[in-house]
C-alpha positions as CSV (number, residue, x, y, z in Angstrom):
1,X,21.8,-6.2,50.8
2,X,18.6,-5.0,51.9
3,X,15.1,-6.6,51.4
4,X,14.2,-5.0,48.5
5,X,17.4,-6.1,46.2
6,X,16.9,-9.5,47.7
7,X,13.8,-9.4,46.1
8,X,14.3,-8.4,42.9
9,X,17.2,-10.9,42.7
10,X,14.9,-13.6,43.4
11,X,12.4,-12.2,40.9
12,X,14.6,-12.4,38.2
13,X,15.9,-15.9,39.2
14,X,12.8,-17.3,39.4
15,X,11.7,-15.8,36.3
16,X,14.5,-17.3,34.6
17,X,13.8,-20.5,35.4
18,X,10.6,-20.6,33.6
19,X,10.9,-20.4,29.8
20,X,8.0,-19.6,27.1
21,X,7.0,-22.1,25.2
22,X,8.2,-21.9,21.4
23,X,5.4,-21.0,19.0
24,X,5.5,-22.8,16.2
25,X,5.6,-21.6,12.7
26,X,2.5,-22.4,10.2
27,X,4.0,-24.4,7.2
28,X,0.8,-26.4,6.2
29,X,-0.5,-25.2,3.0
30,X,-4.2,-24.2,2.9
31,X,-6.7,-26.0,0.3
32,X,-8.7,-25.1,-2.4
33,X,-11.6,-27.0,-4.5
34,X,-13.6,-25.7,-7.7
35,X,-17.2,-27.0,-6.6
36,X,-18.8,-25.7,-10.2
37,X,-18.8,-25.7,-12.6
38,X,-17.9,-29.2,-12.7
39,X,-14.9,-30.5,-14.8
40,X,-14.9,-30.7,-18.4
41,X,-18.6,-28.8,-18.1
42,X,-20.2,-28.0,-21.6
43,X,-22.4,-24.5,-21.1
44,X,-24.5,-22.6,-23.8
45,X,-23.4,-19.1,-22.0
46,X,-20.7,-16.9,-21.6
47,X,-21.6,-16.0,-18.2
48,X,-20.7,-18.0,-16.0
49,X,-20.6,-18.4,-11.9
50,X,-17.7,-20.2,-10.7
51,X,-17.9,-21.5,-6.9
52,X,-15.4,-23.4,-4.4
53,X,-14.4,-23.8,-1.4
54,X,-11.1,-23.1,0.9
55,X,-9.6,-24.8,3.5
56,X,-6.8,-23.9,6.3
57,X,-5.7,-25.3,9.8
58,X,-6.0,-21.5,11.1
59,X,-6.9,-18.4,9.0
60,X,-7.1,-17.9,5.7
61,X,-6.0,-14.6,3.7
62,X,-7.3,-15.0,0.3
63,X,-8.1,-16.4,-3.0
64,X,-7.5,-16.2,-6.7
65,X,-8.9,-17.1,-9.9
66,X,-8.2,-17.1,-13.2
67,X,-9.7,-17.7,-16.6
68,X,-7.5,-18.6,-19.5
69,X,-4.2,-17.7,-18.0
70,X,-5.7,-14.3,-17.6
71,X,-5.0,-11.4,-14.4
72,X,-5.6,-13.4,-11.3
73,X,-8.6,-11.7,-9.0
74,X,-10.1,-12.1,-5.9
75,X,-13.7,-13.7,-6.2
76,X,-16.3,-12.7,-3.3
77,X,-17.0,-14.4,-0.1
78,X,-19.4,-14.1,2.6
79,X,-17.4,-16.0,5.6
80,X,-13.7,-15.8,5.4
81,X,-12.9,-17.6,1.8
82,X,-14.2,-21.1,2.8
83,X,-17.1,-20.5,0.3
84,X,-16.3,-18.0,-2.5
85,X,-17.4,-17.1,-6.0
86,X,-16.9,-15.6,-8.9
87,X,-18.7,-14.4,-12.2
88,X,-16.4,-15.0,-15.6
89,X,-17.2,-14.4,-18.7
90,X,-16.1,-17.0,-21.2
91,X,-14.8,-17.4,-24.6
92,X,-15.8,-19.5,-27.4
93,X,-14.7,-22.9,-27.4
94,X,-12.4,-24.1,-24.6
95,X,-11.6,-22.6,-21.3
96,X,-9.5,-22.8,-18.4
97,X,-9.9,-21.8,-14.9
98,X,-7.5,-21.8,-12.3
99,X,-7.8,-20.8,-8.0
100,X,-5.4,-20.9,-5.5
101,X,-5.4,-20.0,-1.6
102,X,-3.0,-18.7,1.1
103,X,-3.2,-18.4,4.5
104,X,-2.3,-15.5,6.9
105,X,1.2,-17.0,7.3
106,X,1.7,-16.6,3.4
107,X,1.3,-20.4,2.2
108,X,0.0,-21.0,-0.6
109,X,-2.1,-23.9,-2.0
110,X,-1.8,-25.9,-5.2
111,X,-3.4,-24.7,-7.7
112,X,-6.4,-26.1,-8.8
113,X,-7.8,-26.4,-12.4
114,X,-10.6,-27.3,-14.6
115,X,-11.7,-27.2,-18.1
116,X,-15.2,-25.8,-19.2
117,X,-16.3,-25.6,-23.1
118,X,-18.4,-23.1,-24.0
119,X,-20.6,-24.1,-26.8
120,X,-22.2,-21.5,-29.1
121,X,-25.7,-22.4,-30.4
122,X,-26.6,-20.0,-32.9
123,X,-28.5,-20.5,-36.3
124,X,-26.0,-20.8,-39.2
125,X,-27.4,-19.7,-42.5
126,X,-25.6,-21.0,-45.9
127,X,-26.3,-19.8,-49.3
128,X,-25.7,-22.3,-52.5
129,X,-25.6,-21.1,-55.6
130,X,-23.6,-23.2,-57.4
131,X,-21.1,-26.1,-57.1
132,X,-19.4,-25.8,-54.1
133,X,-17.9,-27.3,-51.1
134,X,-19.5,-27.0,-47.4
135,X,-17.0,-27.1,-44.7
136,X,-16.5,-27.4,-40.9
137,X,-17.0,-24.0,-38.8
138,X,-13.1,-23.1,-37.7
139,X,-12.8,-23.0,-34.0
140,X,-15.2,-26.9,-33.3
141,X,-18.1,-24.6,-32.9
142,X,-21.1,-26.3,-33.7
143,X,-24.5,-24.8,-35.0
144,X,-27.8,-25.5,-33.6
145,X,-29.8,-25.3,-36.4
146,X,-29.0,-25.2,-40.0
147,X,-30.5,-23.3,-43.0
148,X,-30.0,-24.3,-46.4
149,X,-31.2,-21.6,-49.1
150,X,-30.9,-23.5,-52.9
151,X,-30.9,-20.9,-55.5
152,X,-31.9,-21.7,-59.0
């Protein structure tokens, strides 16, 4: 055996003697949080900004919302999806939005929900001519003003 293969035997015996350390899969769900509207929120428009936050213990990929069990989409962020929003337009009467998160090792969060009401104020005109009955609006919309015309 000359030097050389001595060598490269040792090499490979000494390399072999040291192992890597294991890495250690990601299993910890990231977090997500609606920051507003708050819950159960009343609002006089259809437009409406939804914010939150997102949380991970090492990268984040992404995050969802939806509105009324709707398509899910990606709101906007400026730093990586720990602050994101997203601008919904609402329907009459109650509403539902949802957001989750993953991270880059494919976790995904719980889903977080909350309830917001959108309240059409609009002027609501009735006409009487006659005996009649005056009933509620369909849908728990409520008007914010009411005119009453009397004919006759």
């Amino acid at each position: 055996m000359n030097k050389r293969s001595a060598l490269c035997i040792f090499a490979i015996l000494l390399c072999g003697a040291f192992q890597s350390p294991a890495i250690a899969a990601d299993t910890v769900k990231p977090t997500v949080s609606i920051t507003s509207p708050k819950a159960n929120a009343r609002v006089t428009s259809a437009d409406l900004v939804v914010t939150g936050t997102a949380r991970d213990n090492s990268a984040l990929a992404g995050v969802k919302v939806s509105l009324n069990g709707g398509e899910w989409i990606e709101p906007g962020t400026a730093n990586g999806w720990t602050n994101w929003s997203v601008a919904l337009a609402l329907a009459p009467g109650a509403n539902k939005v949802r957001a989750y998160a993953t991270d880059q090792a494919g976790n995904r969060s719980t889903t977080n929900e909350l309830a917001v009401t959108f309240v059409v104020n609009s002027t609501l005109s009735l006409q009487i001519d006659g005996p009649g009955k005056v009933t509620a609006v369909p849908g728990g919309l409520r008007a914010a003003a009411l005119n009453l015309i009397f004919l006759g």
